[in-house]
C-alpha atoms as one frame of an Amber mdcrd trajectory, in Angstrom:
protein
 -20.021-175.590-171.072 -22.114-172.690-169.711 -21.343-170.189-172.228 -23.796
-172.811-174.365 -26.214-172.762-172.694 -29.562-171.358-174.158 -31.059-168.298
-172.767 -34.972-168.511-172.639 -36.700-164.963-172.559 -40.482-164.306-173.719
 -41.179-163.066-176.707 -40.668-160.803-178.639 -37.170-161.790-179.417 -36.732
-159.374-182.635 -36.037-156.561-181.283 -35.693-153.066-183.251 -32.948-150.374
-183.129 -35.580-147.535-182.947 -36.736-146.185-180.374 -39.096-143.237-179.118
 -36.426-140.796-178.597 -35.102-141.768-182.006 -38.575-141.131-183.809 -39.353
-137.758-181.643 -35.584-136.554-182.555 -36.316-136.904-186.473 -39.707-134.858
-186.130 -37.815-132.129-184.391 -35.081-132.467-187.133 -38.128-132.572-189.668
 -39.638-128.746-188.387 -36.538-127.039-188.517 -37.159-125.901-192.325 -40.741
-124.814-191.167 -39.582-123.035-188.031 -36.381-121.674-189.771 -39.259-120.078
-192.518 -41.386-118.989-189.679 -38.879-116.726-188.129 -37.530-115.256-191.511
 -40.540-114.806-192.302 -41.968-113.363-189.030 -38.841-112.142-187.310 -37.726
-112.407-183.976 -41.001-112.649-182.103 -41.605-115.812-184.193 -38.086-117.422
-182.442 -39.293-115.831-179.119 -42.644-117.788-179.352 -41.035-121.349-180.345
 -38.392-121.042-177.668 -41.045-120.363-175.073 -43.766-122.585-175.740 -40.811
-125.774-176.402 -38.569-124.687-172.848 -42.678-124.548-171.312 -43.386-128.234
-172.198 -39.901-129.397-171.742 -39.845-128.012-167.750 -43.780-128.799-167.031
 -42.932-132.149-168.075 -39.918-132.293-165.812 -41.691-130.821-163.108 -44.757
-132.624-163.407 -42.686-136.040-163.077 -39.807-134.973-160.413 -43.109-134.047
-158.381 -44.395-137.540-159.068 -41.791-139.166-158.256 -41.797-140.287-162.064
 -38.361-141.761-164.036 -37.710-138.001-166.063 -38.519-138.704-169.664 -37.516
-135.412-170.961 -34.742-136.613-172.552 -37.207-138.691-175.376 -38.290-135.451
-177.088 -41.457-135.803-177.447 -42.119-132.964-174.911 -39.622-130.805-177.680
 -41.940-132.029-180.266 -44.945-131.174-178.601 -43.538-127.414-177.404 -42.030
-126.956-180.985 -45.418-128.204-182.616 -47.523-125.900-180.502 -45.620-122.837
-181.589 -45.653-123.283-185.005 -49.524-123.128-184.812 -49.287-120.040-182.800
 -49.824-116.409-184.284 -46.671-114.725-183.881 -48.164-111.241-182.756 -49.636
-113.646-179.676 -48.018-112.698-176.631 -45.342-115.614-175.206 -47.273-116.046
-171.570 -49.781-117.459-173.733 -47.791-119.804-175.832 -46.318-120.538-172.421
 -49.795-121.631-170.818 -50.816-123.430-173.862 -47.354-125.653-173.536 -48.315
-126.211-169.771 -51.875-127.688-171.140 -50.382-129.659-173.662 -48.186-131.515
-171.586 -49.621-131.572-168.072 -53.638-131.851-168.835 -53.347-134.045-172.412
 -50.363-136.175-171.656 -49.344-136.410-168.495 -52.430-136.746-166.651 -53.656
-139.450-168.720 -50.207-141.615-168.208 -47.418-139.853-170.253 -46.229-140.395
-173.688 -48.548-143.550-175.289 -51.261-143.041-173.241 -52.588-139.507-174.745
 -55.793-139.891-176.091 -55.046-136.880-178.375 -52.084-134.992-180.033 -50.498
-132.590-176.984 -49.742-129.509-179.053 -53.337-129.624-180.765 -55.540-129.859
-177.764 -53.138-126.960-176.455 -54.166-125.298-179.510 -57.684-125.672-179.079
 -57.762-125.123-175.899 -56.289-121.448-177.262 -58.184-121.332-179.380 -61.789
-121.231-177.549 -60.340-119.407-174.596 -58.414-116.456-176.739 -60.053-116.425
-179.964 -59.133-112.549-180.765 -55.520-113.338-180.053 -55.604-116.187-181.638
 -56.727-115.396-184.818 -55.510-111.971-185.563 -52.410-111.991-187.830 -50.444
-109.217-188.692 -48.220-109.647-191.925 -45.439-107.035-192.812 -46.912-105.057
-190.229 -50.419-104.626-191.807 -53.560-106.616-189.922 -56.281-108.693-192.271
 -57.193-111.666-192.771 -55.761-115.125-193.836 -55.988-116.559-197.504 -58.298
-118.707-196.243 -60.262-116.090-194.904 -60.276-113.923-197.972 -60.985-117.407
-200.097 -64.248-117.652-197.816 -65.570-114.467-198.202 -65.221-114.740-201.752
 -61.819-112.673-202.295 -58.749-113.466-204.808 -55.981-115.184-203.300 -52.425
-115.516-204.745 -51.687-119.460-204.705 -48.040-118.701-205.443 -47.842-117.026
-202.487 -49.392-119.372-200.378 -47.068-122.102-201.577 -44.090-119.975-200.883
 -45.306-118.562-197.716 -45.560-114.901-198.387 -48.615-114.840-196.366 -50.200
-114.039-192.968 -50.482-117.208-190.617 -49.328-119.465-187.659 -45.520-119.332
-187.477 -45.052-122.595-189.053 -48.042-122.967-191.993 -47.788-120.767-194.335
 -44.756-122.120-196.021 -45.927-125.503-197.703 -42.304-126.040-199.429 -40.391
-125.954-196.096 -43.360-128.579-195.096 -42.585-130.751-197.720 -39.097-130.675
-197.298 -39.750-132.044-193.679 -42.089-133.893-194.872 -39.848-135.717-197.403
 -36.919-136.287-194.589 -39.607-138.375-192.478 -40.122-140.536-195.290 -36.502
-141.306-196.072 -35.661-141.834-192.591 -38.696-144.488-192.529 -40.816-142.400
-189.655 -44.006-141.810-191.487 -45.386-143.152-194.766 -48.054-141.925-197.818
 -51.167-144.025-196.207 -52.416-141.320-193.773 -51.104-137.749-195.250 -52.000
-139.161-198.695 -55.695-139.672-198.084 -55.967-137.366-196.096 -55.175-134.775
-198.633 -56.638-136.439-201.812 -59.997-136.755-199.976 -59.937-133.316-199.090
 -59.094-132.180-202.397 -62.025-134.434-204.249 -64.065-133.139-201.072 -63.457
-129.330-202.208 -63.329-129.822-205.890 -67.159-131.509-205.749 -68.766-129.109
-203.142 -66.629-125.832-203.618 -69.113-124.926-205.950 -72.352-124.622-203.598
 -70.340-122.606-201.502 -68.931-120.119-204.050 -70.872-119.486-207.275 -67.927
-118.297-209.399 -66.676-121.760-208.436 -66.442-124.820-210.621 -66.419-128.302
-210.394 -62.656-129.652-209.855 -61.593-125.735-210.160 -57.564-125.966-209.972
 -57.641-122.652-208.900 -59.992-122.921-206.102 -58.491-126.491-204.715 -54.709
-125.748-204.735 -55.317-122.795-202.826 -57.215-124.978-200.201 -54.225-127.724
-199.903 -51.793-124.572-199.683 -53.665-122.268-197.366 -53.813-122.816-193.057
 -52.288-125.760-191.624 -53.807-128.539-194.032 -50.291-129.776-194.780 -48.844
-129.136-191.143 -51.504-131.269-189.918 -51.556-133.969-192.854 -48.056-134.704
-192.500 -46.646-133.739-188.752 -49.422-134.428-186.911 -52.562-136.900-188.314
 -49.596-139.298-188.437 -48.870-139.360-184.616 -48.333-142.705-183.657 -49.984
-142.421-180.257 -53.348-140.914-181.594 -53.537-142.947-184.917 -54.848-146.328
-185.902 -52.228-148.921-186.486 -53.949-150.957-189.065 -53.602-150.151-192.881
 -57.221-150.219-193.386 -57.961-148.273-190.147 -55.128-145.585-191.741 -56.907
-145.162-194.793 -60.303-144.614-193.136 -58.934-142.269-190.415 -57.316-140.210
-193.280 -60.610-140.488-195.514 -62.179-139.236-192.140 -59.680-136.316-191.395
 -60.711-135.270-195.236 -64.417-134.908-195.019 -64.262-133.189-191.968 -61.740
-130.421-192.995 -64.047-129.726-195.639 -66.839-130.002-193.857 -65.186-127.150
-191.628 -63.504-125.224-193.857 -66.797-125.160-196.902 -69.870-125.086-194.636
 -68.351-124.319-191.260 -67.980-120.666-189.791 -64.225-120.451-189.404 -62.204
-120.469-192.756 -60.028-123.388-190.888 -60.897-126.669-189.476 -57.569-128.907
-189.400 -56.966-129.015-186.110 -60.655-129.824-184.979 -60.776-132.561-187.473
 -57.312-134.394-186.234 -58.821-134.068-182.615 -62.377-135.371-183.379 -60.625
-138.377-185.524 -57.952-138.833-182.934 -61.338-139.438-180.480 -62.573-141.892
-183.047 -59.328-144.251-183.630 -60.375-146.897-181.196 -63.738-147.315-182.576
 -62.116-147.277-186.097 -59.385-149.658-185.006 -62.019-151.906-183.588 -63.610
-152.019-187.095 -60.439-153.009-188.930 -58.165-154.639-187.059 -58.022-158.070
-188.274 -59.509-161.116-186.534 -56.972-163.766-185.648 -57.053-167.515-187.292
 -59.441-169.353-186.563 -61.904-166.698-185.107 -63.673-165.690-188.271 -60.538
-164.487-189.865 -59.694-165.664-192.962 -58.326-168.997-193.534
């Protein structure tokens, strides 16, 4: 008679098979054709770089939380994702103490400090960059490409140079370990879809508004420039870490809206500003200051679309 009994439990009662570690274990999955590229490409320093700044995160997170007295979450991989992201936006000429202390940012000063994974007010591996970024800009920026220093395509694009597009969607080109190949993206890319982790919404704005942003004001930046050049625009959506961002990590669930409508304004929003940076800014790049400044920006976009419940102005 007991075994019919009903159990009563609050809701929810549907529960889903997915979970956290799940979702972080298909991103790592999803950069291995992006890091595999990066260290063909760039050789073993590359593979030195990722396993430093992804063994960094993985023990400051451990340490940070056995210190705490904190349950150990390392096992979820989003620390992996976060070390593994980071490197991939690292130079691979840049020494590994400095991937190292960029990791340690990431994880202890972005994530853990403000409550662990789902509390971050910003992606992990980007503010590390950033953080990088404005306190080693030389290192950070200098690129060195079958042993030969100069510039990035982006670079060259901005001061008015040739690029080869070809190249830049192969990956034949100086840049972070894990950008320049925009194929081995997409193939990542594509596996996240499949497996149901990410969808169009956010990477697909995101990248058509960039691309109508740069086809309608490429031209008052560059006079040889026309409007909706095919030229001009493909080499923007294949050059720096437009699709790295766009597709690994504007669509972070922590750090981005979970409405439809607030998606499709937050990836609107991450398009303007790229081309805000990248046309009329003084650095060639701007992804990864866009995704932070719209990460910043989710609640107040969020707050704007999410919609209002029956009965409270909602619709009926």
């Amino acid at each position: 008679m007991s075994e019919n009994k009903l159990k009563m439990s609050s809701s929810p009662h549907i529960r889903s098979k997915v979970t956290s570690s799940n979702i972080m274990l298909m991103v790592t999955i999803a950069l291995l054709p992006a890091a595999a590229f990066g260290v063909w490409n760039f050789g073993l320093p590359a593979l030195g770089m990722l396993v430093t700044t992804t063994l960094a995160a993985v023990l400051t997170e451990y340490i940070y939380e056995k210190l705490m007295h904190k349950k150990i979450t390392v096992n979820d991989f989003s620390a992996v994702v976060t070390g593994l992201l980071l490197g991939l936006n690292m130079p691979p000429t840049a020494p590994y103490w400095m991937g190292a202390l960029g990791s340690v940012f990431g994880i202890l000063v972005v994530k853990q400090l403000f409550g662990g994974l789902g509390q971050n007010f910003m992606n992990p591996a980007l503010g590390a960059r950033c953080f990088l970024l404005i306190s080693f800009t030389g290192q950070m920026t200098t690129f060195i490409y079958d042993g030969v220093s100069g510039p990035t395509p982006l670079a060259m694009l901005k001061d008015g140079q040739a690029v080869d597009s070809m190249n830049m969607l192969i990956g034949r080109i100086s840049g972070t370990i894990g950008e320049t190949s925009v194929i081995a993206i997409i193939i990542g890319a594509i596996f996240l879809i499949l497996m149901g982790i990410i969808d169009l919404r956010i990477p697909g704005t995101y990248i058509v508004t960039f691309a109508v942003f740069v086809g309608i004001f490429g031209q008052f930046t560059k006079s040889d420039v026309g409007l909706f050049d095919p030229q001009y625009i493909t080499s923007h959506l294949c050059g720096g870490g437009l699709m790295l961002g766009a597709w690994f990590m504007a669509t972070d669930y922590v750090t981005s809206p979970i409405t439809k409508k607030g998606q499709y304004v937050y990836g609107a929003l991450l398009g303007i500003l790229t081309g805000l940076f990248r046309l009329f800014g003084g650095s060639a790049e701007g992804v990864s200051y866009a995704i932070i400044i719209s990460n910043l920006l989710v609640p107040l976009i969020e707050k704007v679309t999410l919609p209002k419940p029956f009965g409270k102005g909602g619709e009926k």
